[in-house]
C-alpha positions as CSV (number, residue, x, y, z in Angstrom):
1,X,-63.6,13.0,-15.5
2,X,-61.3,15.5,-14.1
3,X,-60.4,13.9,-10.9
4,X,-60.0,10.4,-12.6
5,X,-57.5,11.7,-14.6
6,X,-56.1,13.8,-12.0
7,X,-55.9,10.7,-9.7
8,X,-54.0,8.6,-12.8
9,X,-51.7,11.1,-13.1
10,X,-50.7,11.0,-9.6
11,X,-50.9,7.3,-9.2
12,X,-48.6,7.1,-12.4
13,X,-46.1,9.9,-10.6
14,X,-45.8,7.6,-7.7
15,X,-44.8,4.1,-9.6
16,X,-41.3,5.2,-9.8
17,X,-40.7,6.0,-6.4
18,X,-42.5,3.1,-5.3
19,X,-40.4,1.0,-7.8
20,X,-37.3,2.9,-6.3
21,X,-38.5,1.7,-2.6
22,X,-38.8,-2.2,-3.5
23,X,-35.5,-2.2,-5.4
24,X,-32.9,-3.5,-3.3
25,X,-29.8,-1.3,-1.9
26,X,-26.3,-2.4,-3.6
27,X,-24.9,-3.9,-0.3
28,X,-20.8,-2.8,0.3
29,X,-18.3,-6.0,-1.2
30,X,-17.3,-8.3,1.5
31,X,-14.2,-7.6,3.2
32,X,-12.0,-10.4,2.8
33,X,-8.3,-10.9,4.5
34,X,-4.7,-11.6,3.6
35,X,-1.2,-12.6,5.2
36,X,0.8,-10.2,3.1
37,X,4.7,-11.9,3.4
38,X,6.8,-9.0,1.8
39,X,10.6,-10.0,1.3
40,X,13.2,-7.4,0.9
41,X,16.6,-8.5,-1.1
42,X,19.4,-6.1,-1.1
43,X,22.5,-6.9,-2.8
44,X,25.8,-5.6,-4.0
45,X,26.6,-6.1,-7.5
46,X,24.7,-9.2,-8.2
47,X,25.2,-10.7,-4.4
48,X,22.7,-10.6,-1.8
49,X,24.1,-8.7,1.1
50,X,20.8,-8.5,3.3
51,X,17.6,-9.9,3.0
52,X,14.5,-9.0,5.6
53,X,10.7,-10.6,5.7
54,X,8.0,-7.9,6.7
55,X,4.6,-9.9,7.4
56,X,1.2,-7.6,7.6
57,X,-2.0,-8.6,7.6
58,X,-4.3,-6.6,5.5
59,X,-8.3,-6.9,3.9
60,X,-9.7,-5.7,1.0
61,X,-11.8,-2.5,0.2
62,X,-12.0,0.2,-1.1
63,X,-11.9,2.0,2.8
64,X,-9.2,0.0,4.0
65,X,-5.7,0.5,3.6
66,X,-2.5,-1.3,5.7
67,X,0.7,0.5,7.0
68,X,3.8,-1.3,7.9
69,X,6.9,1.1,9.2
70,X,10.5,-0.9,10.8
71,X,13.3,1.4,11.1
72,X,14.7,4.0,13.9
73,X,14.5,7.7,14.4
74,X,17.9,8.9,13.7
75,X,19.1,12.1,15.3
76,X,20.2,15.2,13.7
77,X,22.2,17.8,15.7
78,X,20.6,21.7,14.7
79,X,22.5,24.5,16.2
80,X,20.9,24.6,19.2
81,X,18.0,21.6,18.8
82,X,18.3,18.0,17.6
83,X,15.5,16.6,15.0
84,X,14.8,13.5,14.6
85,X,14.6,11.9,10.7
86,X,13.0,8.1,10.5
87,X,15.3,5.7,8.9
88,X,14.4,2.2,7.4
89,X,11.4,0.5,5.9
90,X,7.5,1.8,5.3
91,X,5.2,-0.1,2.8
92,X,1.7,1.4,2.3
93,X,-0.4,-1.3,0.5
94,X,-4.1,-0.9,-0.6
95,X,-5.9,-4.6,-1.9
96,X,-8.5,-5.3,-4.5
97,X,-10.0,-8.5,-5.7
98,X,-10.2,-8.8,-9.3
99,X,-11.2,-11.4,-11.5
100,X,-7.1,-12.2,-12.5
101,X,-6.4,-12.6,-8.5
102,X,-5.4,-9.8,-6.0
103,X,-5.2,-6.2,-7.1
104,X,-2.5,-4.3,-5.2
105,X,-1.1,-0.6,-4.9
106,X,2.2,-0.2,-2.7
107,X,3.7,2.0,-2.1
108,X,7.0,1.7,-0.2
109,X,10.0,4.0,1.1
110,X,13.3,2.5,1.9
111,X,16.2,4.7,4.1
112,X,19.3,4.3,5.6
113,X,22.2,6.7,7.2
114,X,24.7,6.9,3.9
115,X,28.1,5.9,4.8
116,X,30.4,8.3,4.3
117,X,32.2,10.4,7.0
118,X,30.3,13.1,8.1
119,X,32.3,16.3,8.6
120,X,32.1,17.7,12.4
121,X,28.6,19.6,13.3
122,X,27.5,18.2,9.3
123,X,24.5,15.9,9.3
124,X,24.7,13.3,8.0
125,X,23.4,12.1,4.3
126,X,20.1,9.9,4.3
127,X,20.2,7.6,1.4
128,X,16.1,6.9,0.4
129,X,14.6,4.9,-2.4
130,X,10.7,5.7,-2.9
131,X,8.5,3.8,-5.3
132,X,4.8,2.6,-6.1
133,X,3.8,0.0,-8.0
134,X,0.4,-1.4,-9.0
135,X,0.6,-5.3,-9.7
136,X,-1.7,-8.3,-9.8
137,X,-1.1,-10.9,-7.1
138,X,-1.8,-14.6,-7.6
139,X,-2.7,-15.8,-4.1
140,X,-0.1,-18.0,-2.6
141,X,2.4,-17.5,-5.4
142,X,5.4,-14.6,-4.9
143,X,5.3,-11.6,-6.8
144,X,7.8,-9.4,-7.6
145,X,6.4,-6.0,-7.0
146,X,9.8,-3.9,-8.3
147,X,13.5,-3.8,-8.7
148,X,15.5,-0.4,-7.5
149,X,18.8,0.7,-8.2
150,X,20.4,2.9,-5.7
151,X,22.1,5.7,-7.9
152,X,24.7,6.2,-4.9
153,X,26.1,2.4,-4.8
154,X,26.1,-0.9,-6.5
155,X,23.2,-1.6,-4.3
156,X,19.9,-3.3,-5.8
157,X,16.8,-3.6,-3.9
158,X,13.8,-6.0,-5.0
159,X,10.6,-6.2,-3.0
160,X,8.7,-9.2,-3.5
161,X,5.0,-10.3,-1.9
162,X,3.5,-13.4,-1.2
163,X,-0.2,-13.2,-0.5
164,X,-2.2,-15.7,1.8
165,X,-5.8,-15.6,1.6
166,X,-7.7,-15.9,4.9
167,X,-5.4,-14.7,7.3
């Protein structure tokens, strides 16, 4: 009597691991990819003064993030060394599907050599505009992702996306 219940006991110990063995293993999402169009408007007091078009191709996941950078290293005279300081566009993005369309986190970082006159040995002043912004993107339909006013000018920035499925 002793061993048949010692031999239930154990056979009962081993269903759930057993159970655990058959069960299947959640299998990572599918990476699906996008055409990711971004379009940069900047204007002056209402009127656009430059517009630029930034295409990247990025997939979905939670492992998978895209980098775009467009701009120049500008150089900055030191007393006895010159540095360099990148100037002009980076957009970070990060996509997820989700049942209202295309989850998206960017993050982008906009520069430019200010304009004023830069006193002799000075270094010059780096305007920068930094945001992030978390939106929902309908496939094949633009999105505005934000609007940015640059506190040293009349200057507006708007980044806008444009997501193509399959590319």
């Amino acid at each position: 009597m002793k061993r048949l219940l010692f031999a239930v006991t154990l056979l009962l110990a081993a269903v759930p691991l057993l159970a655990q063995e058959s069960a299947p293993r959640p299998a990572n999402p599918p990476r699906h990819f996008y055409r990711l169009t971004y379009l940069l408007k900047e204007s002056d007091e209402g009127k656009v003064v430059n517009q630029r078009t930034f295409v990247l191709a990025s997939s979905t996941g939670d492992r998978y993030s895209s980098r775009m950078r467009a701009g120049s290293r500008f150089p900055v005279r030191d007393a006895d060394k010159t540095n360099y300081v990148d100037v002009g566009v980076n957009i970070d993005n990060r996509l997820e599907e989700v049942p209202e369309g295309l989850a998206m986190d960017v993050t982008a970082e906009i520069s430019s050599a200010g304009t004023e006159p830069v006193a002799s040995g000075g270094a010059p002043v780096i305007r920068q505009l930094r945001t992030n912004a978390e939106a929902v993107a309908t496939p094949n339909k633009p999105t505005m992702l934000f609007t940015i006013d640059d506190p040293a000018s009349h200057h507006r920035f708007e980044l806008e996306v444009t997501a193509t499925p399959g590319h």
